[in-house]
N, C-alpha and C positions, 0 to 999 in steps of 0.2 A: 034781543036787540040785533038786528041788521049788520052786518062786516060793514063798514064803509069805505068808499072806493080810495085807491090812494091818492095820497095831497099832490099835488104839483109843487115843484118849486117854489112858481111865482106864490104861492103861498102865505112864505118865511119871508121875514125879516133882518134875520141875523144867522153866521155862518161860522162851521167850526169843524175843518178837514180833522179825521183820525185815524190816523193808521191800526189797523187791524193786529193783532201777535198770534204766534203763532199757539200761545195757551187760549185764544179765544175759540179755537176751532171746536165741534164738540166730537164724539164718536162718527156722529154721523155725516160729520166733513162739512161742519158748516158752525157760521158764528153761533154759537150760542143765548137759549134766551133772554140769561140772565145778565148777559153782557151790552143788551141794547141799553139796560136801566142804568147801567154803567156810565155810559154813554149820555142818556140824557140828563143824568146828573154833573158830570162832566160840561155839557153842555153848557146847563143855566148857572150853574156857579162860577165857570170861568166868566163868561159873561158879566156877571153880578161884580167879580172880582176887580176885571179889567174898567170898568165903568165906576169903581170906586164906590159899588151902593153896598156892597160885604167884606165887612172885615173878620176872617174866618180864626185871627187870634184872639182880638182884643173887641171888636163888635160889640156894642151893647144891645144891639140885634139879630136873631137868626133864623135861620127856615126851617123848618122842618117840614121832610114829606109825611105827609097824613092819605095819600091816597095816589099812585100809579096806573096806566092802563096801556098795554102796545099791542099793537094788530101788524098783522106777518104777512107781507105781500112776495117776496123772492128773497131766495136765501140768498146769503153773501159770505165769503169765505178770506183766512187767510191764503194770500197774502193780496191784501186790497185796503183801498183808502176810500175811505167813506166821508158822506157831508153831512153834518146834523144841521138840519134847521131847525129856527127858532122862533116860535111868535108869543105874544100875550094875547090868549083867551078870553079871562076874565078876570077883574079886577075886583078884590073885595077891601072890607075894611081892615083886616087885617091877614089874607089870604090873597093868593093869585096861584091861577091856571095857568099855567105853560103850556103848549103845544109845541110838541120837536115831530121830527121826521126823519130817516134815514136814507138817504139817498147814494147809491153805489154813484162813483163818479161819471159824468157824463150823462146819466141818465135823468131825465126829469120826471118820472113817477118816484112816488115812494115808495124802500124797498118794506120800511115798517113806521110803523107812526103810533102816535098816542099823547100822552098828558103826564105832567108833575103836580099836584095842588101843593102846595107850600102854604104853612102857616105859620105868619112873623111873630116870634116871640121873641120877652126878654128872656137875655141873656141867661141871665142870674135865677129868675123864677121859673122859667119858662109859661109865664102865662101868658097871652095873645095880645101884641100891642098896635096901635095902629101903624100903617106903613109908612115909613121915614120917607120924609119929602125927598132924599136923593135914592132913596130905593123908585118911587114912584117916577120921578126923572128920567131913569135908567130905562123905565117900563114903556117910556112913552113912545119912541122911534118901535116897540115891538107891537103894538096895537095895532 
């Protein structure tokens, strides 16, 4: 499958500055990979959080990733503030696609991008339930 080019801005929907540390840096002086997923988990859950569609103590709902992907366009390093954007993909019955983006400040390519699939379960069983009318809410302005 094809690199694809990076997103734009205009892209995203939703925005969530994060300052970089200086343990994200890796040997080779730059953020590391495992810290972009950081990041975009960071992303959709505060989101999720602040919109009141996840309650990450008591929730009789929750997400779990079942599937990741990030493509690497320019490295970015400590000490920098970076932009996650945020959209919804796709929309299932009890699943949704996030699409984030990493954007060094000021710049409008992405420096990396990629997807979160989440799939809503109960709490208590974890088996797949459909998506709560305020999680779906939440999802709407990111479409």
């Amino acid at each position: 499958m094809p690199k694809p080019p990076p997103a734009l801005r205009s892209a995203f929907r939703a925005w969530r500055a994060i300052g970089t540390r200086w343990a994200d840096n890796d040997a080779y002086g730059h953020v590391n990979n495992v810290v972009y997923y950081a990041w975009f988990d960071t992303a959709v859950n505060a989101y999720l959080i602040e919109q009141g569609a996840l309650d990450i103590q008591a929730g009789a709902v929750i997400g779990l990733v079942v599937e990741t992907q990030c493509n690497y366009f320019s490295p970015l390093a400590f000490p920098q503030t970076v932009d996650l954007g945020l959209r919804v993909e796709h929309v299932g019955q009890s699943s949704v696609r996030y699409g984030l983006a990493v954007f060094a400040q000021g710049q409008d390519s992405a420096a990396a991008q990629g997807h979160f699939v989440h799939v809503y379960v109960d709490a208590a069983t974890h088996k797949p339930t459909p998506l709560p009318a305020q999680l779906l809410q939440a999802l709407a302005p990111l479409r």
